[in-house]
N, C-alpha and C positions, 0 to 999 in steps of 0.2 A: 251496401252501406258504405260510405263516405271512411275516408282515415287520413289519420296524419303521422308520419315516422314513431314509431311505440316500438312496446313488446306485448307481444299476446302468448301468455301461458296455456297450451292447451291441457293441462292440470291445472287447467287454471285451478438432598439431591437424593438413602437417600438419607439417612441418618436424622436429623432434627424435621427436615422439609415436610412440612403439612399442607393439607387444603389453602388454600386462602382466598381471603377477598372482603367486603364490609368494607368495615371504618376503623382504622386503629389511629385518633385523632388525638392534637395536642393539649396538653392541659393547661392551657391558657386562652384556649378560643374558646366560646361555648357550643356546647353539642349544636344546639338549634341550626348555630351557623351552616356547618358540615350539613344539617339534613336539607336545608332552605336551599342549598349550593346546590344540591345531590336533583332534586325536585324542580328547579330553576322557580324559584319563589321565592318573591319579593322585588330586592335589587337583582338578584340575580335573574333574573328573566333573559332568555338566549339575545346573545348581541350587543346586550350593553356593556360602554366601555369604561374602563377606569374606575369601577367600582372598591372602595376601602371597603377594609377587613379591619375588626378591632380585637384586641386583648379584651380577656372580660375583665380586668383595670380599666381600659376605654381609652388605652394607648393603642395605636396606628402599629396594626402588625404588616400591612402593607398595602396594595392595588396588585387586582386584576384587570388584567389590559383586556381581553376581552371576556365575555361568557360562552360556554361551548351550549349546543342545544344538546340537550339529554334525552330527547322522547323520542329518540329511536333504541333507545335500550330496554330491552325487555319488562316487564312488572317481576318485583323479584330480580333483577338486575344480572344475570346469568346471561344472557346472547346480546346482540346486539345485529339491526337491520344494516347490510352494507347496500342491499339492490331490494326490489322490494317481495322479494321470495328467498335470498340468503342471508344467513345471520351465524358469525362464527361464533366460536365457543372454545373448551377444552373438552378435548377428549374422554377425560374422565367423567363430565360431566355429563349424565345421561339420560336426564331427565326437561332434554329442549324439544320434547316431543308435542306440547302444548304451550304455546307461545299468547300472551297477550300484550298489548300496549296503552297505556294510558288507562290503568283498569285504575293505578293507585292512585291519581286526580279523581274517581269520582266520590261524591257523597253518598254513600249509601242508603243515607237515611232520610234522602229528600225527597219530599213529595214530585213526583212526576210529572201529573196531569191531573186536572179536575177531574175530581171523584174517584183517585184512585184507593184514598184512604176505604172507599166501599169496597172495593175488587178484591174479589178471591183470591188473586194473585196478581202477578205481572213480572214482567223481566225486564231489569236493566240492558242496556247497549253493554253488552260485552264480548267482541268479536273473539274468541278465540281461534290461532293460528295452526295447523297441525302440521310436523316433519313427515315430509315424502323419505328423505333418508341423510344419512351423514357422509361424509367424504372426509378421510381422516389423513391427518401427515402423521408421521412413527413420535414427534416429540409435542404430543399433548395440545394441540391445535386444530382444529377440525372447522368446516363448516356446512353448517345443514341447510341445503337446501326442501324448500316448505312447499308444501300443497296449492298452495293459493297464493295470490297476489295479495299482500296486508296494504292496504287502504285507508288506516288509520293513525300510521305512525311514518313519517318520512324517513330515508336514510340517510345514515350516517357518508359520508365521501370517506374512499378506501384512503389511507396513507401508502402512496406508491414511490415517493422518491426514496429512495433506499440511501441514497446518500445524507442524507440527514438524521438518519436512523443510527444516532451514534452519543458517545457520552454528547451531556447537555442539555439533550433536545428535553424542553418544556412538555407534562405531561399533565392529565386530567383524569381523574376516572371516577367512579361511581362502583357502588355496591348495593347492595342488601342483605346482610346474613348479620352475622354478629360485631355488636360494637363495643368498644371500648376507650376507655381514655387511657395514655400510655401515663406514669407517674414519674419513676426515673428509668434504668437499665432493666429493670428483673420486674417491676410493678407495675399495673393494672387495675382501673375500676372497669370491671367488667357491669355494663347495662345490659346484659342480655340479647337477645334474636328480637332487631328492628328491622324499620324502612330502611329507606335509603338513605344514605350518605356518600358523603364525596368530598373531594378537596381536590390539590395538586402536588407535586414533586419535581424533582430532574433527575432522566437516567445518570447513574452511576456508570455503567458499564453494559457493552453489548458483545455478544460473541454469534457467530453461526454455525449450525449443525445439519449440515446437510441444503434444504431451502428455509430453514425456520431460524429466525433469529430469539435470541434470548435477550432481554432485559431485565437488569434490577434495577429497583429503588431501596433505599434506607429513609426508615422516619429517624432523623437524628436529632438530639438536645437542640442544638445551633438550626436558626431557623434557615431555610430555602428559599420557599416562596410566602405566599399571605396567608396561605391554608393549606400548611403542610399537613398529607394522610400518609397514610401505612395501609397494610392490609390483617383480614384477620380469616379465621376458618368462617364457611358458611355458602360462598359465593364464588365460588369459581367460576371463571368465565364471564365475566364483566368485564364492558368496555374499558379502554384505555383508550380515549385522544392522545394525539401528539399536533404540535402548534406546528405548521407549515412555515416557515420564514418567507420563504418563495412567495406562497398564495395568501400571506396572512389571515391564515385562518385555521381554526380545527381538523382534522381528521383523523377517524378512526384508526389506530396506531397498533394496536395490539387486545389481544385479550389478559387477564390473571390468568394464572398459571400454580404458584405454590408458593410458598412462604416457609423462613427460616432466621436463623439467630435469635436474638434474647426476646425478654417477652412485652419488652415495654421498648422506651426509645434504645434505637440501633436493630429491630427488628427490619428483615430484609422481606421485600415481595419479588415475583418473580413473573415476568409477562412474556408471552410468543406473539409471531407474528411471523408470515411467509406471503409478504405482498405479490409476487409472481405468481407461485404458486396457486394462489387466490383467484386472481386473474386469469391463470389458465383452466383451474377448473368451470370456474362461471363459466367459460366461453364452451366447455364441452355441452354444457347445457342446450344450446342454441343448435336449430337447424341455421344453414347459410342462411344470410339475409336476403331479402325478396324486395328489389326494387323496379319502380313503372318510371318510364321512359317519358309519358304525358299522361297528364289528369284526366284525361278518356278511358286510359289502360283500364279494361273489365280483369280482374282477377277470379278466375272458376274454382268456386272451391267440390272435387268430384266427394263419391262416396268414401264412406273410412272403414275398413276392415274393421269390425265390433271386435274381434280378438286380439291383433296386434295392434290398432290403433293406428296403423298407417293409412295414409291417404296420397293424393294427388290435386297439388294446385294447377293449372292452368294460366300460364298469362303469355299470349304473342305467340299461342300455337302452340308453346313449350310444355310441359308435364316438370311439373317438382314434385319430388317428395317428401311429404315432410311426416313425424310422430307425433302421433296425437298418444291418448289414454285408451288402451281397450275399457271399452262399453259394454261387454258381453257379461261383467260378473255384476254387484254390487258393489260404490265405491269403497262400502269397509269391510269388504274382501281383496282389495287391491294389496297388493305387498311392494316390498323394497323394488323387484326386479321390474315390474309393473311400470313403475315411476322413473325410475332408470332409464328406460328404453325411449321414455316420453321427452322431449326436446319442445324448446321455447320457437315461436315464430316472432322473426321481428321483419317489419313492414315498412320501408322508406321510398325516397326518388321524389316522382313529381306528384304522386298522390294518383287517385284513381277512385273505383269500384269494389268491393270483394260481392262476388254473385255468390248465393249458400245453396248452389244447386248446381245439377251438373249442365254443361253447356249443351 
């Protein structure tokens, strides 16, 4: 078969500090806004620029200069896709073992296809994604690498300049658990366990511990941006954007983390992030890259040990080896150690052949 440069998966503090995450939104915007933001529906649809925000008076609370795309953040709003098999998370959070995207845009209740109202049954498109395993840092930040390639949801671009990772930086985030509207300092109308919402802020402050940086935000009285959020319990591990200056553009910045101080405005949230870190676990994932010299190069892919999953590619005479998935059990018998040992092939140069037999 023919290829072009890819990746081929062969699987294919603490005193007050609580959970957090949702919506803890201002009582002068209306909810809808925050969830319309969260969803990218309406004006907010990924990309558009200069979009006003209003007070529900129908005064001008500000613009958003751009829209960040959100459909790589998980349903239920807990991970978030960075490559298209990792998606970080918080540590405490333990439940990214089943991953969907775009389940919350569908209609559930619409008809399908002709004549389905007669069918016994039928099933929706709903790809669900399953955790090969977690890869953890000590302060609450982790990211799971998944079984399968997701196909249905693009990712997010990592935020890697570290240098910009400091009071200021413009931020964006999304949730899903519990929402609420802040009223003054101590108050709250609590709406209960929704969808999603979202809004933005500016870091306060950043510190580091070890490879993992800490950010807070404060939702304060005095406004910020156009759609100042907070955070609340429910949803730990939801994405955080941070606006690139550089690239003017979004990227995934951090995850939620926990939350603390009062219960209404001056409530603080708390986000990690370990962009290197990040970056060098993805790469452990990877056998070396395998590149052809000319679009002739035949690539031999030999036999794979059914128990350890290794094999032998062939190109220019040479033997690679690379880790596949043992084959020998069922795949839901496979465990953590299983998928571990299993490593990504990526395929570049001038392009080629792959033969799926031994030469």
């Amino acid at each position: 078969m023919k290829f072009k440069k890819g990746l081929i998966s062969s699987i294919l503090f603490m005193g007050q500090i609580s959970d957090a995450s949702a919506a803890l939104m201002r009582d002068d915007i209306n909810v809808q806004v925050y969830r319309d933001y969260a969803e990218n529906r309406g004006v907010f649809f990924p990309g558009a620029v200069n979009v006003p925000v209003y007070h529900i008076d129908g005064s001008m609370s500000g613009t958003l200069n751009v829209i960040p795309d959100f459909s790589s953040n998980a349903d239920g709003g807990f991970s978030t896709l960075i490559s298209a098999q990792v998606a970080p998370s918080a540590v405490h959070v333990g439940y990214t073992d089943n991953l969907t995207f775009g389940k919350r845009f569908q209609q559930l209740d619409a008809t399908l296809f002709s004549g389905a109202e007669k069918a016994e049954s039928y099933t929706l498109m709903n790809e669900v994604t399953k955790r090969a395993y977690d890869v953890e840092t000590t302060d609450d930040y982790k990211i799971t690498r998944l079984r399968t390639l997701v196909t249905d949801a693009a990712p997010s671009e990592l935020f890697t300049d570290t240098s910009q990772i400091k009071k200021g930086l413009v931020i964006a985030r999304v949730g899903g658990g519990t929402f609420a509207v802040a009223l003054d300092k101590n108050t709250i109308q609590d709406l209960g366990y929704g969808p999603m919402a979202g809004g933005t802020n500016i870091i306060e402050t950043v510190s580091l511990n070890g490879q993992v940086y800490n950010l807070r935000i404060t939702l304060t009285e005095a406004q910020k941006t156009a759609l100042d959020v907070g955070t609340l319990g429910g949803d730990s591990g939801s994405g955080v954007w941070g606006w690139d200056t550089k690239s003017q553009s979004w990227k995934l910045v951090a995850i939620n983390s926990a939350g603390g101080g009062t219960k209404g405005y001056g409530k603080t949230s708390f986000f990690r992030t370990a962009p290197q870190w990040t970056l060098d676990t993805m790469e452990s994932f990877n056998d070396a890259a395998i590149s052809t010299l000319n679009s002739s190069d035949i690539i031999y892919a030999g036999a794979q040990d059914s128990k350890s999953g290794e094999g032998y590619l062939t190109l220019n005479g040479n033997d690679i080896l690379y880790h596949g998935i043992r084959t020998d059990i069922a795949a839901s018998a496979l465990v953590n150690n299983d998928f571990k040992s299993n490593k990504n092939l990526i395929f570049g140069g001038a392009g080629g052949t792959i033969q799926l037999t031994e030469k």
